[in-house]
C-alpha positions in Angstrom: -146.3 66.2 38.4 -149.9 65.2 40.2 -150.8 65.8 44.0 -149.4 62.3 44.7 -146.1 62.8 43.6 -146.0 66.2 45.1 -145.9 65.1 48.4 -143.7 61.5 47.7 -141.0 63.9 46.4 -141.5 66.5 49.6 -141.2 63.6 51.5 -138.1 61.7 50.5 -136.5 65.2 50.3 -137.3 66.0 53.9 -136.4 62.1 54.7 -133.3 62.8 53.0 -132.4 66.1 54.7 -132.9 64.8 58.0 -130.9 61.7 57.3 -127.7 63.9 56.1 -128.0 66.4 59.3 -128.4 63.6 61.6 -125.4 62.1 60.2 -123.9 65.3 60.4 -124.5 65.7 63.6 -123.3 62.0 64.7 -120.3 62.6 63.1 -117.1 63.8 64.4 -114.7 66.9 62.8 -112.1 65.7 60.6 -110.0 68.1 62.5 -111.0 66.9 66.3 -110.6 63.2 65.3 -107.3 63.2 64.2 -106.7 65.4 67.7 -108.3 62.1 69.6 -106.1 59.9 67.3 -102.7 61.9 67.7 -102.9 64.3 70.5 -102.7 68.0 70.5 -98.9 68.5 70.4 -97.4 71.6 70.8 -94.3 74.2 71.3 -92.5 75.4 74.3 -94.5 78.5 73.2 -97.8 77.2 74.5 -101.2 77.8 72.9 -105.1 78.5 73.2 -106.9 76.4 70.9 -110.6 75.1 70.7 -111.6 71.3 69.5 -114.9 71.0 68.2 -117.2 68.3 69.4 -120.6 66.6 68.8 -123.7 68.5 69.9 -125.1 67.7 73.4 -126.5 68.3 76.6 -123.1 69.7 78.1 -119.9 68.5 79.1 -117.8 68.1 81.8 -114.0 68.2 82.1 -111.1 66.4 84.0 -107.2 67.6 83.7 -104.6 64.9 84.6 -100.9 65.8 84.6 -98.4 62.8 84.1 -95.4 65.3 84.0 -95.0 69.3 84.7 -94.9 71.8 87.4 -98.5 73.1 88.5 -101.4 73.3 86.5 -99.8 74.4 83.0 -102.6 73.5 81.0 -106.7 74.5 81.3 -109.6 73.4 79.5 -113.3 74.7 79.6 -116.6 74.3 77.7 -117.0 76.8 74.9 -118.6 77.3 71.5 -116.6 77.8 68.4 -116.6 81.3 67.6 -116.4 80.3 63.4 -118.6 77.3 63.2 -121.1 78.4 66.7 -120.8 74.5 67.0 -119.4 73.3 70.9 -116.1 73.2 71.7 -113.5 72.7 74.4 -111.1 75.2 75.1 -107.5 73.9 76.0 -104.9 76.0 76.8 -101.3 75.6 77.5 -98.9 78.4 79.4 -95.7 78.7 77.9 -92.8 75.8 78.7 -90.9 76.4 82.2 -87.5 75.6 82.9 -88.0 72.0 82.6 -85.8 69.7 80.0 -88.3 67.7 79.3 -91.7 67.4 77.2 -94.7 67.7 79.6 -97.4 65.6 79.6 -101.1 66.0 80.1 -104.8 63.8 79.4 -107.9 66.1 78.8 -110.6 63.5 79.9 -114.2 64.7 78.2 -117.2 63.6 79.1 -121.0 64.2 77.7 -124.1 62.7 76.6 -122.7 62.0 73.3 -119.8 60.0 74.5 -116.6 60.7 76.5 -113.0 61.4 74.5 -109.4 62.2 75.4 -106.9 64.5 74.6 -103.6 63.9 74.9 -101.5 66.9 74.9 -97.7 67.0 74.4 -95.4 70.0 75.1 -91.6 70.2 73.5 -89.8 72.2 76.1 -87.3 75.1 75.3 -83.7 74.6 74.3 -82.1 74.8 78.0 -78.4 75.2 79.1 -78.0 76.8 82.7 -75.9 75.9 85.8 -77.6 74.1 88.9 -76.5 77.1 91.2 -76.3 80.6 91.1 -72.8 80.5 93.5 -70.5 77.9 94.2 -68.2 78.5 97.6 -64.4 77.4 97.8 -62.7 76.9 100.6 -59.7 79.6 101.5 -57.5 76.3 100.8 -58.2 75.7 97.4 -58.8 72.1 95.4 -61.1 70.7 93.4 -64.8 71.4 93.1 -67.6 70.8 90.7 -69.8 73.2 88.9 -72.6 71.5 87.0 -75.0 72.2 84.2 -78.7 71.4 83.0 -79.0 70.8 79.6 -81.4 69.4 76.7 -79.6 71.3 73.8 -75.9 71.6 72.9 -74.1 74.8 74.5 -70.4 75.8 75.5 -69.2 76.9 78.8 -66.0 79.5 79.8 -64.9 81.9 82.1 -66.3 85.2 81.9 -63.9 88.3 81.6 -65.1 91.3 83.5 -63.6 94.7 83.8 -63.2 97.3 87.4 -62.4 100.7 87.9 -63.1 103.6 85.5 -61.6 105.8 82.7 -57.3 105.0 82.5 -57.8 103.2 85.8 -60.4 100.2 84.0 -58.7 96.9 84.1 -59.8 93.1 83.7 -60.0 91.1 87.4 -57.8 88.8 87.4 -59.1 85.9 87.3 -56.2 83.2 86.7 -56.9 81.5 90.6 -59.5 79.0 88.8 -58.9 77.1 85.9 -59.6 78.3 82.1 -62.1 76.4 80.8 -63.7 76.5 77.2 -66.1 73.6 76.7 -68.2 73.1 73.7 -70.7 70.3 74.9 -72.9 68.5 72.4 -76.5 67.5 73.7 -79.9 66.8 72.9 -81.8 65.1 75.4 -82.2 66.2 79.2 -79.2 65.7 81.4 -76.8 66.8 83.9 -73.8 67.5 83.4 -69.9 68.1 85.6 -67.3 70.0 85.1 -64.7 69.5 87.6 -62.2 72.6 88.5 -59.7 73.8 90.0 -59.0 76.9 92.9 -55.4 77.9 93.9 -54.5 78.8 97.3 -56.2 82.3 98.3 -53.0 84.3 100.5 -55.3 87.4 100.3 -59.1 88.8 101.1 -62.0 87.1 99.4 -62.3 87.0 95.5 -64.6 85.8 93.0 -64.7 84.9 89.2 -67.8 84.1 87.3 -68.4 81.1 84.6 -71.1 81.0 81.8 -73.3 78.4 79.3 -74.3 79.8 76.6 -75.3 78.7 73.2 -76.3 79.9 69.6 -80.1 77.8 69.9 -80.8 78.3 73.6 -84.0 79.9 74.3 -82.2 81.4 77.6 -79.5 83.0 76.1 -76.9 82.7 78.9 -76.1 81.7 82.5 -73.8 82.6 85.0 -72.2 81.0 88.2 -70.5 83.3 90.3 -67.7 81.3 92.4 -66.3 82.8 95.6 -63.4 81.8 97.6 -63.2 82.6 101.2 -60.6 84.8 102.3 -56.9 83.7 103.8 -57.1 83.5 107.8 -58.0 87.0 109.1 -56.1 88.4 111.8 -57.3 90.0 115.4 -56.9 93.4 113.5 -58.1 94.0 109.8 -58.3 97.1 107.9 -60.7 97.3 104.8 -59.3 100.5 102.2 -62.7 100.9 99.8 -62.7 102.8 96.9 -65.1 103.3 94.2 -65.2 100.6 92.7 -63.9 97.7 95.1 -65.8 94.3 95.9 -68.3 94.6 98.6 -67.2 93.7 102.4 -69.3 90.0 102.7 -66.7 89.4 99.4 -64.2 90.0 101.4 -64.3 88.7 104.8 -66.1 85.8 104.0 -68.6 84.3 105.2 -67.1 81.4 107.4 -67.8 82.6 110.8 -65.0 80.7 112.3 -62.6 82.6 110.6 -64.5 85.7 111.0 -64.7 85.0 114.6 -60.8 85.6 114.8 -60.8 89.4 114.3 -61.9 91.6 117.4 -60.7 95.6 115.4 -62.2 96.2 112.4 -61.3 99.6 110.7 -63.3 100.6 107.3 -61.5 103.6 105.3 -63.1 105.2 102.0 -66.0 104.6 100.2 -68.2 102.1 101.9 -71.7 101.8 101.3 -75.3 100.4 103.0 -74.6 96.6 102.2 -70.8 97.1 103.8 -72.4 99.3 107.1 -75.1 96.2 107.5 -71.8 93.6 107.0 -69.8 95.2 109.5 -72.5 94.9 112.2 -72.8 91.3 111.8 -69.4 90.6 111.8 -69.4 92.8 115.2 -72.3 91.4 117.2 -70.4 88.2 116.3 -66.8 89.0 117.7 -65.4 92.4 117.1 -64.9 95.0 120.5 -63.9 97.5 117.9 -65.7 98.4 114.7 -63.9 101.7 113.2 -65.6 103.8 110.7 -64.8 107.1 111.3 -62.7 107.3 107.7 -65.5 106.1 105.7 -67.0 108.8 102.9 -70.9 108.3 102.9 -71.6 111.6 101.0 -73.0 109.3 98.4 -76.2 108.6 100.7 -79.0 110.7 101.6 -80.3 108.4 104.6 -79.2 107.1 107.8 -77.6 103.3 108.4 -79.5 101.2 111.0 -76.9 98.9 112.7 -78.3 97.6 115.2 -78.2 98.5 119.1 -76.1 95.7 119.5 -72.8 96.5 117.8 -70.0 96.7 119.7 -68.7 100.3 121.4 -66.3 102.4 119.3 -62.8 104.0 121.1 -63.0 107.4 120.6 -64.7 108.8 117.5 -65.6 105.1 115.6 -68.6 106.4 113.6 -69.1 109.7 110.6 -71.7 111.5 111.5 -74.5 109.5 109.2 -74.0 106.8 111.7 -74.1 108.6 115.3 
């Protein structure tokens, strides 16, 4: 080959190089444009993933959310850590309680040209009550306990036990209605479940309910429901022992009713929470709060309850409490 053709040949070669990395460089991942086409869309488990762009001067970022709580997603510049080409980093925290799949647009901008990203989160398989506690009235009737869903799940009452050794025994629990619901769902929605409480002739009492399901990411959930006591008299004695419901159980907490007792005598094992009770109840109508039989041997400190709880006849308070 003579001089000439030497240096034809070096030429088309380095035309032709230059060509094909030019291209290269003009042209966009596979990967990244079918992102741009489709989306990035993801699990309720979130992720942290880079999309490779075109080189260029630098870009700049803009997050919009169409649907979610807070920020849940982040992007930032980067460079791929396999390729060394640039990148954008997008991140997504895991799903929240939501039902539904949140939405968000990743809006890129640089001297190459501006793309978007739409990204799409599934959410977890949910099934859990709208309240924690649900109040009935002393009374009884109907009320309504209701339950967020996107998944199917089943709802019943929950048996629990009290007391210890030969004295453990199930709570009875037969004042509400039974209730064994298998609900099938797979969309977002709320659903009711209306009830039943019989008349409550005694103290306060509660029962609890729960969803659960076999695909739910949550497992469980429980509603507590509490019924307000009968109508307390001017004198009420509380007997605790180890293993009885707490005093706000008890009494209640409709102050009108509570309003009617002015003697209050705790006997047995009371504790912190049924001290700090009793001294609301008594800067709200008691002359007499008794305490004098209650066993705190259990408790290492002393009970603040306030310098505004009503004067004791005779010996009212144990010793922690003087």
């Amino acid at each position: 080959m003579n001089t000439r053709n030497v240096i034809l040949f070096l030429t088309v070669a380095a035309l032709t190089f230059s060509s094909c990395k030019e291209s290269e460089d003009e042209t966009i991942n596979p990967v990244t444009g079918e992102i741009l086409a489709n989306g990035l869309n993801i699990g309720p488990n979130g992720m942290d993933t880079t999309v490779v762009f075109l080189k260029a001067n630098g870009y700049s970022v803009d997050i919009n959310y169409s649907s979610g709580t807070g920020k849940w997603c982040s992007a930032t510049e980067c460079t791929d850590s396999v390729t060394g080409a640039p990148g954008i980093r997008i991140k997504c925290a895991s799903s929240d309680t939501s039902l539904f799949v949140r939405k968000a647009t990743v809006n890129i901008s640089s001297s190459r040209g501006n793309y978007v990203v739409k990204v799409n989160q599934k959410p977890y398989k949910l099934a859990y009550f709208t309240d924690n506690t649900v109040y009935v009235k002393n009374t009884g009737g109907g009320f309504v306990i209701r339950v967020k869903a996107n998944s199917s799940f089943k709802i019943d009452k929950t048996i629990y036990i009290t007391g210890s050794g030969k004295n453990t025994r199930p709570v009875d629990t037969s004042w509400l209605s039974e209730i064994y619901k298998k609900v099938k769902c797979n969309e977002g929605q709320v659903f009711k479940f209306p009830l039943q409480a019989q008349l409550n002739t005694g103290l306060g009492r509660n029962a609890f309910y729960g969803v659960s399901g076999d695909s739910l990411h949550n497992k469980a959930s429980i509603l507590e429901v509490i019924q307000e006591p009968r109508t307390l008299n001017a004198s009420e004695t509380i007997k605790f022992g180890m293993f009885s419901d707490r005093l706000n159980l008890l009494l209640g907490r409709d102050e009108e009713n509570l309003s009617r007792m002015r003697s209050l005598t705790m006997i047995g094992y009371a504790g912190p929470t049924d001290v700090e009770y009793a001294a609301k109840i008594g800067r709200l109508s008691l002359d007499t709060l008794d305490m004098s039989a209650c066993d705190f041997t259990g408790y290492s400190y002393e009970f603040n309850i306030g310098s505004s709880t009503p004067i004791c006849r005779g010996s009212c308070f144990p010793k922690a409490l003087r």
